[in-house]
KOLBA-730425 format. One line per field, with one value per residue (C-alpha): residue number from 1; residue in three letters; x, y, z. Coordinates in nm, 3 decimals, padded with zeros to 5 digits. Example, Ala and Ser with C-alpha at 12.3 -4.5 7.8 and 13.67 -1.06 7.14 Angstrom:
<rs>
k: (1, 2)
r: (ALA, SER)
u: (01.230, 01.367)
v: (-00.450, -00.106)
w: (00.780, 00.714)
</rs>
This chain:
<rs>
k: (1, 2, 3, 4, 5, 6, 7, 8, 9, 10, 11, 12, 13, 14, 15, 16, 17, 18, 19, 20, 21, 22, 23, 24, 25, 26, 27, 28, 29, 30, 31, 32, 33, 34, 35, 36, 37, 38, 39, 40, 41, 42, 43, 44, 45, 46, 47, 48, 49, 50, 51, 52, 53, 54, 55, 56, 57, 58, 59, 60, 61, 62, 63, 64, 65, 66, 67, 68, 69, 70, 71, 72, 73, 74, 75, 76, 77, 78, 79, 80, 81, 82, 83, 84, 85, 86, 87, 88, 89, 90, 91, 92, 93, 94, 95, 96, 97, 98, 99, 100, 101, 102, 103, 104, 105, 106, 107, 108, 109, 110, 111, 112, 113, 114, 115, 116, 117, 118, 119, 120, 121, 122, 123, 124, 125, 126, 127, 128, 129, 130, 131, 132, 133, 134, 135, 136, 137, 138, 139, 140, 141, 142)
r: (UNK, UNK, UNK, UNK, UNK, UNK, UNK, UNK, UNK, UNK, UNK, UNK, UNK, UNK, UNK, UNK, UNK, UNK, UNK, UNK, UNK, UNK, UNK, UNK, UNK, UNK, UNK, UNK, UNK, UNK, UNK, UNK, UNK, UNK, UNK, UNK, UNK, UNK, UNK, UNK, UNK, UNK, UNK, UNK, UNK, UNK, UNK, UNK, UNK, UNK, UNK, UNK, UNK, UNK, UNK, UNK, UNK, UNK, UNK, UNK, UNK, UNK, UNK, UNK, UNK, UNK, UNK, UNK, UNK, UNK, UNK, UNK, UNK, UNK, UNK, UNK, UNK, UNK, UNK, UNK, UNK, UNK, UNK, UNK, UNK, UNK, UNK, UNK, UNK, UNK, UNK, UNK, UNK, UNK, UNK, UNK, UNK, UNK, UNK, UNK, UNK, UNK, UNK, UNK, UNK, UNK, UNK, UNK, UNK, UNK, UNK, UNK, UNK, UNK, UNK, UNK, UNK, UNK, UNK, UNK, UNK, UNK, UNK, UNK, UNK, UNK, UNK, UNK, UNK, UNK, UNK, UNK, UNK, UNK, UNK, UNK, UNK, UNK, UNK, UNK, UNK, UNK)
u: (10.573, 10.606, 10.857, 11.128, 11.514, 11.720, 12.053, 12.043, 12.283, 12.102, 11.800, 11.983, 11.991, 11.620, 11.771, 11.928, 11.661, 11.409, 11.766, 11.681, 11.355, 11.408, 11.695, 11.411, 11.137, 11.371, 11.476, 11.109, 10.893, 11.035, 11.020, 10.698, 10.612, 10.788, 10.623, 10.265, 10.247, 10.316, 10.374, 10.728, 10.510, 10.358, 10.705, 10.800, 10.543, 10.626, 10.961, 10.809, 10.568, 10.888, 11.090, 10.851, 10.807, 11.152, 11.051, 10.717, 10.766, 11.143, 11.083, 10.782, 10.882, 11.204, 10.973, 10.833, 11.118, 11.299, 10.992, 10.869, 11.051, 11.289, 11.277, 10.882, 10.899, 11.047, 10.876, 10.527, 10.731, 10.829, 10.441, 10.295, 10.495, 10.469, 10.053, 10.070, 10.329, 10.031, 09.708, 09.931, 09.985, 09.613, 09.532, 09.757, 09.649, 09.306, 09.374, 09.257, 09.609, 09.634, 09.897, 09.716, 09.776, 10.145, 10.172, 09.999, 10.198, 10.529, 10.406, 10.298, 10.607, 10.863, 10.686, 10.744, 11.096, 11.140, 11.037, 11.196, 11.541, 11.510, 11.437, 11.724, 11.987, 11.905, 11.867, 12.251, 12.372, 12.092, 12.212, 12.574, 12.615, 13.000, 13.317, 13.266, 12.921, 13.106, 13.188, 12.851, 12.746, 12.975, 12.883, 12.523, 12.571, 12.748)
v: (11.197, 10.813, 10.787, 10.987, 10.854, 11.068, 10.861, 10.908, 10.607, 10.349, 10.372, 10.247, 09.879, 09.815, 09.876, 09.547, 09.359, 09.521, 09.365, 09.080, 09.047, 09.196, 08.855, 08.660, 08.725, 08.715, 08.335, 08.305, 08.459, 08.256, 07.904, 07.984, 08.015, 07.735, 07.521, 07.639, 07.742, 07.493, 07.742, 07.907, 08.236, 08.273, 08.279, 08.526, 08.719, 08.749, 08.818, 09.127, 09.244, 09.219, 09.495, 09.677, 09.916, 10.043, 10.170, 10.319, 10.476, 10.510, 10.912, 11.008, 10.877, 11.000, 11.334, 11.194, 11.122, 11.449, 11.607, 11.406, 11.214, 10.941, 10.761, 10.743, 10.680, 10.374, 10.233, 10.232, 10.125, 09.846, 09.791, 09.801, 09.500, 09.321, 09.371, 09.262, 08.973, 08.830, 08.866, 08.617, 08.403, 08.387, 08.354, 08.041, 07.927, 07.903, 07.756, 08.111, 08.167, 08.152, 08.331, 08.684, 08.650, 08.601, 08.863, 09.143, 09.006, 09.076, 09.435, 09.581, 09.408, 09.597, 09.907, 09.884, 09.807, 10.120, 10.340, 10.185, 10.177, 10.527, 10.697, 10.457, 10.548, 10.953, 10.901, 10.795, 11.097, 11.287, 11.086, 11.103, 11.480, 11.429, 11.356, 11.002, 10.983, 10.766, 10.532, 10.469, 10.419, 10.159, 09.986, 09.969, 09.782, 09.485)
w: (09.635, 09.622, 09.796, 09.946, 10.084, 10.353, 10.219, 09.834, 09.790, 09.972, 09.767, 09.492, 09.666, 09.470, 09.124, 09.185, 09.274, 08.925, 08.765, 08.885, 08.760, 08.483, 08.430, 08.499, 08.268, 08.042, 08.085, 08.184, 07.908, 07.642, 07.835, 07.946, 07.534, 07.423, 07.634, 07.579, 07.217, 06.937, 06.665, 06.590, 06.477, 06.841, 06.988, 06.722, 06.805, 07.195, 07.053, 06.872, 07.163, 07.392, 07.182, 06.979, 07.328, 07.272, 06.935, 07.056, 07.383, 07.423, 07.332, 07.475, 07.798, 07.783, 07.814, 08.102, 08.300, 08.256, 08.402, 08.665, 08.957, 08.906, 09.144, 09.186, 08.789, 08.875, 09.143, 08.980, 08.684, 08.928, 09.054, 08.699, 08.568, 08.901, 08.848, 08.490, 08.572, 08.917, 08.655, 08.390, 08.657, 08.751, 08.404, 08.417, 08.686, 08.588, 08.226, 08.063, 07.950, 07.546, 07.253, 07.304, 07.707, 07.638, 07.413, 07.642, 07.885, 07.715, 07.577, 07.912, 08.107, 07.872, 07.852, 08.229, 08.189, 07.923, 08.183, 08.445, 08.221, 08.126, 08.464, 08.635, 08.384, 08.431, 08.827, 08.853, 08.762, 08.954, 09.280, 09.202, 09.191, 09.356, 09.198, 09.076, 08.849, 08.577, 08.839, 08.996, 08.652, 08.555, 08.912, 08.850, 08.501, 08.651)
</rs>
């Protein structure tokens, strides 16, 4: 085990914060294309590698995160796109950055988010076994 929480509901404080990351690659990711690539087709193309992880891995994962632990689900969810995010920015930094970098870099980042999505939308109610479950729910998507 990852990770392991004596208070249930105070572990739910980093959910916010993989929100918030989550907000900004996706302000980021596109910038970061528009002002590197020339073409409208390599934009498109991060477009596609950004959502086409849904499609894929939505269900097998799914299988994954009914079987395994939440909460550890999401924090290497959590340390894979963080990895993937620091080795584009190297790339970057030393001018080795090109279309296929951006587009890896959008694939791996959201099939980190679909895992991290699925396994923090079943670990609400697995948290929240009291009285108000639809409540904690609603809280964590504002």
């Amino acid at each position: 085990m990852l990770w392991s929480c004596k208070f249930p509901l105070a572990s739910l404080r980093f959910l916010y914060i993989s929100a918030l990351g989550d907000g900004m690659r996706h302000a980021a990711l596109p910038l970061l294309a528009s002002s590197t690539l020339d073409s409208a087709i390599g934009i498109s193309g991060i477009t596609v590698a950004t959502t086409l992880p849904w499609l894929l891995f939505s269900l097998p994962i799914g299988v994954y995160v009914d079987r395994y632990s939440k909460i550890n689900l999401m924090i290497m969810a959590d340390i894979f796109r963080g990895v993937a995010a620091m080795i584009a920015v190297i790339l970057f930094c030393i001018d080795h950055a090109n279309i296929t970098v951006l587009v890896f870099l959008a694939f791996s980042i959201s099939v980190g988010s679909v895992l991290f999505e699925c396994a923090s939308e079943s670990f609400i109610p697995f948290v929240m076994r009291s009285a108000r479950p639809m409540a904690a729910s609603q809280r964590q998507r504002q």
